[in-house]
N, CA, C and O of each residue as an XYZ file, in Angstrom:
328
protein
N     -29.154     30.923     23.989
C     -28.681     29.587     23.743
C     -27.654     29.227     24.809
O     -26.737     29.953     25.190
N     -27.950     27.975     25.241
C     -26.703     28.178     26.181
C     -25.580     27.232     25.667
O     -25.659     26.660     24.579
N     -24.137     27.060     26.840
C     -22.920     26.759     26.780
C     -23.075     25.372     25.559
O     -22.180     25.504     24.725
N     -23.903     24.204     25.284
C     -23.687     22.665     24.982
C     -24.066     23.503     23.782
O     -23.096     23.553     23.026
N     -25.178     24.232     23.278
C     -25.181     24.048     21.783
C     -24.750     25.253     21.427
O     -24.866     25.364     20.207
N     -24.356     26.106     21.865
C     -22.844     26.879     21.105
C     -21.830     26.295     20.626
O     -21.277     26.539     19.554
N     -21.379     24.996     21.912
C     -20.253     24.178     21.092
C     -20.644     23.338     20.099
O     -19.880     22.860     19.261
N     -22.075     23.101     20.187
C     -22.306     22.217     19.113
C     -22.415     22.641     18.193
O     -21.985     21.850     17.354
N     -22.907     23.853     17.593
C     -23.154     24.555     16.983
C     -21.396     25.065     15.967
O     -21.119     25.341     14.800
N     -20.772     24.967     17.039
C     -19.147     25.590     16.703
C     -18.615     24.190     16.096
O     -17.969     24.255     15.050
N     -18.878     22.764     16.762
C     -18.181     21.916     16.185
C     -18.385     21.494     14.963
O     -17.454     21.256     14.195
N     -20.017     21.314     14.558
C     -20.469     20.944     13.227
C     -19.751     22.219     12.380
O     -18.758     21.854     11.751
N     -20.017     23.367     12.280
C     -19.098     24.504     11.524
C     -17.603     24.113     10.895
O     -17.013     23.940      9.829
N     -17.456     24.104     12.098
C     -15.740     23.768     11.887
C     -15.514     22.662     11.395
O     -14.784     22.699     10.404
N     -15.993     21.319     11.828
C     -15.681     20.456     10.984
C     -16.117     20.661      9.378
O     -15.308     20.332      8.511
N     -17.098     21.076      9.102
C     -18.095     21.416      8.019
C     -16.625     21.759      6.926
O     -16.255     21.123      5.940
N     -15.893     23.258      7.693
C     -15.406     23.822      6.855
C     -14.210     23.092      6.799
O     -13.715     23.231      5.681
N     -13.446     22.281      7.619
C     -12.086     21.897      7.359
C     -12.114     20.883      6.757
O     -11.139     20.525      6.097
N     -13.321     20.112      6.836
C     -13.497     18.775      5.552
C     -13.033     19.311      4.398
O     -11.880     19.414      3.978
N     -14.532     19.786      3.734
C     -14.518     20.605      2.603
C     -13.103     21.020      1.942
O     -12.894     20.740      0.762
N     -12.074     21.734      2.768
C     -10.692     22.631      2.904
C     -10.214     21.032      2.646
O      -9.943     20.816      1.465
N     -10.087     20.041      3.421
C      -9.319     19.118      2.974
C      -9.618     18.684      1.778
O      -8.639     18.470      1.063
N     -10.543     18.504      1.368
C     -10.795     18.103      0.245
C     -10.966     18.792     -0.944
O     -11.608     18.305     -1.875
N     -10.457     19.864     -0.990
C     -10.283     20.889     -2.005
C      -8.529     21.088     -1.927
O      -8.147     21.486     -3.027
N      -7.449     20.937     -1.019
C      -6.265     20.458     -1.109
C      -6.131     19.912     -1.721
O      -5.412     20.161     -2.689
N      -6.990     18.379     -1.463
C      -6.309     17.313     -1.927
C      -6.423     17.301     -3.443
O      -5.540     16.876     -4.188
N      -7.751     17.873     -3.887
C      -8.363     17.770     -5.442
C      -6.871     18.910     -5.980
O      -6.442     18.868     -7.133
N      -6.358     19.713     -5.051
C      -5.658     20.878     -5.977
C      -4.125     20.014     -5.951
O      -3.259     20.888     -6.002
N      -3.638     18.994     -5.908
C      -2.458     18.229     -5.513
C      -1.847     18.345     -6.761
O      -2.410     18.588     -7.828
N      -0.560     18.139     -6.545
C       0.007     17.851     -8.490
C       0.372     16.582     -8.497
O       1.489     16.299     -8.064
N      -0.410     15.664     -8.943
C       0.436     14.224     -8.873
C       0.860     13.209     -9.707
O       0.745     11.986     -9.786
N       1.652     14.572    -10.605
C       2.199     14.023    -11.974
C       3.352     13.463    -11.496
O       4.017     12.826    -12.313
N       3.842     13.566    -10.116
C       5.442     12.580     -9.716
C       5.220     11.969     -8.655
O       6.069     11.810     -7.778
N       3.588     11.388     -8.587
C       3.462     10.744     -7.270
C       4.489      9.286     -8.039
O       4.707      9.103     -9.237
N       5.076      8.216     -6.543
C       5.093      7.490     -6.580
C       4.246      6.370     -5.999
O       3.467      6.796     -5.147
N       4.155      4.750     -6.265
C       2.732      4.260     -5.836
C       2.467      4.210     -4.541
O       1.285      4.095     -4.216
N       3.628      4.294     -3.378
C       3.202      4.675     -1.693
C       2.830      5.990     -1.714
O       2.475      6.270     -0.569
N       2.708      7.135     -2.581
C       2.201      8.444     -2.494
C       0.855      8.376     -3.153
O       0.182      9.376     -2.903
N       0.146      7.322     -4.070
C      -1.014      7.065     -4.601
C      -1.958      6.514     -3.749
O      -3.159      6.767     -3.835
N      -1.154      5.301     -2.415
C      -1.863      4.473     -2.014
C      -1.754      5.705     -0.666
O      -0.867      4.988     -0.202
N      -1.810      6.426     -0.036
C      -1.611      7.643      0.919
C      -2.811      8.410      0.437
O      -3.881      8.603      1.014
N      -2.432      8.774     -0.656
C      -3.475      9.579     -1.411
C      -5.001      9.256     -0.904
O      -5.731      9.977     -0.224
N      -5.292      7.805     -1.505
C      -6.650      7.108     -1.906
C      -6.936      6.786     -0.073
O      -8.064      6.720      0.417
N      -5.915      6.655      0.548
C      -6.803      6.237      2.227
C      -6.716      7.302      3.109
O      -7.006      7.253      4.304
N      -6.084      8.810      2.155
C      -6.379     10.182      2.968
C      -7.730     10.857      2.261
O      -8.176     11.988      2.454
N      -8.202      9.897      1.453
C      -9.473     10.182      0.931
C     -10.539      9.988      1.969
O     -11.505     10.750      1.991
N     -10.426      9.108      2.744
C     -11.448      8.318      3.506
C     -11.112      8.876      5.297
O     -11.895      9.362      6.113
N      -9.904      8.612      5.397
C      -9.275      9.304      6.479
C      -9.417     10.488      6.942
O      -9.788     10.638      8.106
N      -9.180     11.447      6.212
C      -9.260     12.894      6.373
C     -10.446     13.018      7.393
O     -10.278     13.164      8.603
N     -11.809     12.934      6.692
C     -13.093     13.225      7.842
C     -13.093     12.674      9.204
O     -13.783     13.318      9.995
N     -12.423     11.526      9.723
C     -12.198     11.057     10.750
C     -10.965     11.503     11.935
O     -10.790     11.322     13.140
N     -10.169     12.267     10.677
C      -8.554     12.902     11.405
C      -9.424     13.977     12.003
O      -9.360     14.363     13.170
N     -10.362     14.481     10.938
C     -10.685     16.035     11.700
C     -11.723     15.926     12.280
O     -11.953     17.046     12.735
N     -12.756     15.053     12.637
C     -13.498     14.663     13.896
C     -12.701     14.655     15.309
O     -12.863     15.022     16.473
N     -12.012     14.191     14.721
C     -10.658     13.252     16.225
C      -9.882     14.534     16.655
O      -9.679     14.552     17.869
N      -9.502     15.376     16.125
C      -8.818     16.178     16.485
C      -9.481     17.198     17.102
O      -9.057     17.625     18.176
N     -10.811     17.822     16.402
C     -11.516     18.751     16.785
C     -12.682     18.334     18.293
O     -13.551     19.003     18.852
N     -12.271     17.243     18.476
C     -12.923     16.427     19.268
C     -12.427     16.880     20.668
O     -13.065     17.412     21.576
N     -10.638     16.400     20.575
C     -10.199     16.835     21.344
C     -10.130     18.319     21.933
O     -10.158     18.815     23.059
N     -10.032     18.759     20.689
C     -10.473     20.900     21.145
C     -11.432     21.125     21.642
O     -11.573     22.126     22.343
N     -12.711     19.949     21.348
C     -13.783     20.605     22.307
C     -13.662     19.817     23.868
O     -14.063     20.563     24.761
N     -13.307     18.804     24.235
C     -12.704     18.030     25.629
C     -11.705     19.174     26.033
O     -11.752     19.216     27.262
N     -10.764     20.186     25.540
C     -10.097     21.055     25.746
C     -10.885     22.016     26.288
O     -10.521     22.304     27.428
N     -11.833     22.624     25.898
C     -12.465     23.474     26.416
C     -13.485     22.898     27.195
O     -13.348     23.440     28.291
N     -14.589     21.979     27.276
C     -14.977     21.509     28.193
C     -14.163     21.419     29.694
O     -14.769     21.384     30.765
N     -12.880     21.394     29.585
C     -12.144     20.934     30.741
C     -11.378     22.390     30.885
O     -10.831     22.420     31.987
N     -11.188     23.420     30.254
C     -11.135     25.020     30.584
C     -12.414     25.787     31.139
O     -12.393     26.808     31.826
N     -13.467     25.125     30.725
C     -15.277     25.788     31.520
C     -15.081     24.914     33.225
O     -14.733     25.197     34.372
N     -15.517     23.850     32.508
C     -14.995     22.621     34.134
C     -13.848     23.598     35.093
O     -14.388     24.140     36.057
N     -12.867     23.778     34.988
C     -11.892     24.253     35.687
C     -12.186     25.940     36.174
O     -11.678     26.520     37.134
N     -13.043     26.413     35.301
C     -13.499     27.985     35.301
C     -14.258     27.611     36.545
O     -14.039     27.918     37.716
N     -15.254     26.833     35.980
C     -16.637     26.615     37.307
C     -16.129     25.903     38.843
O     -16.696     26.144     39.908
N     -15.171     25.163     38.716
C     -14.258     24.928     39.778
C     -13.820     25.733     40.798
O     -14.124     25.702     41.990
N     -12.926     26.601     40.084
C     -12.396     27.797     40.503
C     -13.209     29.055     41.407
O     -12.758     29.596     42.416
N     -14.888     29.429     40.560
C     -15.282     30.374     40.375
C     -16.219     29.635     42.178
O     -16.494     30.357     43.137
N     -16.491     28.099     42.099
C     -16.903     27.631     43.053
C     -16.440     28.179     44.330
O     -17.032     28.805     45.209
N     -14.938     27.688     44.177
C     -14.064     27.658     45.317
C     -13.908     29.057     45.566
O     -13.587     28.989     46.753
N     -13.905     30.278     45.295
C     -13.713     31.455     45.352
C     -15.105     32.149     46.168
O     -15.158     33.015     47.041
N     -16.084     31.436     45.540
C     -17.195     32.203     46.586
C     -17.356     31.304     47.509
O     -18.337     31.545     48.212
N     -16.448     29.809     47.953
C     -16.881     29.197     49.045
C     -15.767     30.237     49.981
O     -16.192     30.915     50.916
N     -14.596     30.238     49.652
C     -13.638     31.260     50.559
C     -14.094     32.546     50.813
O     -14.009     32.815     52.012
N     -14.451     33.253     50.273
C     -15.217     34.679     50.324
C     -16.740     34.409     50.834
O     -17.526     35.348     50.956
């Protein structure tokens, strides 16, 4: 398999599992002393959450895309000098 669907393979996973994880937090919450800006937080980190952790994990993979990029750069320039 090569380099694109390993990460793809890694990103669906991970998001898979940190949804899920968020949303098993949130169900375990105690919110017998929410107040109503901690209700209305609540109900649009319902909807939010899957998009925080797209966005973020998004960036981890542009992170490593641009650590391979910089590998293959490098690894270029090394056998153009040698």
């Amino acid at each position: 398999m090569n380099f694109h669907g390993k990460v793809r393979i890694a990103y669906v996973a991970t998001n898979s599992i940190l949804i899920m994880i968020g949303y098993f937090a949130m169900a375990g919450e105690d919110v017998s002393g929410m107040s109503d800006q901690d209700w209305v937080t609540r109900g649009v980190g319902m909807y939010m959450w899957p998009l925080a952790s797209l966005l973020i994990t998004g960036l981890v993979v542009a992170g490593v895309y641009m650590m391979r990029w910089l590998w293959l750069v490098v690894a270029w320039a090394y056998r153009k000098v040698i």
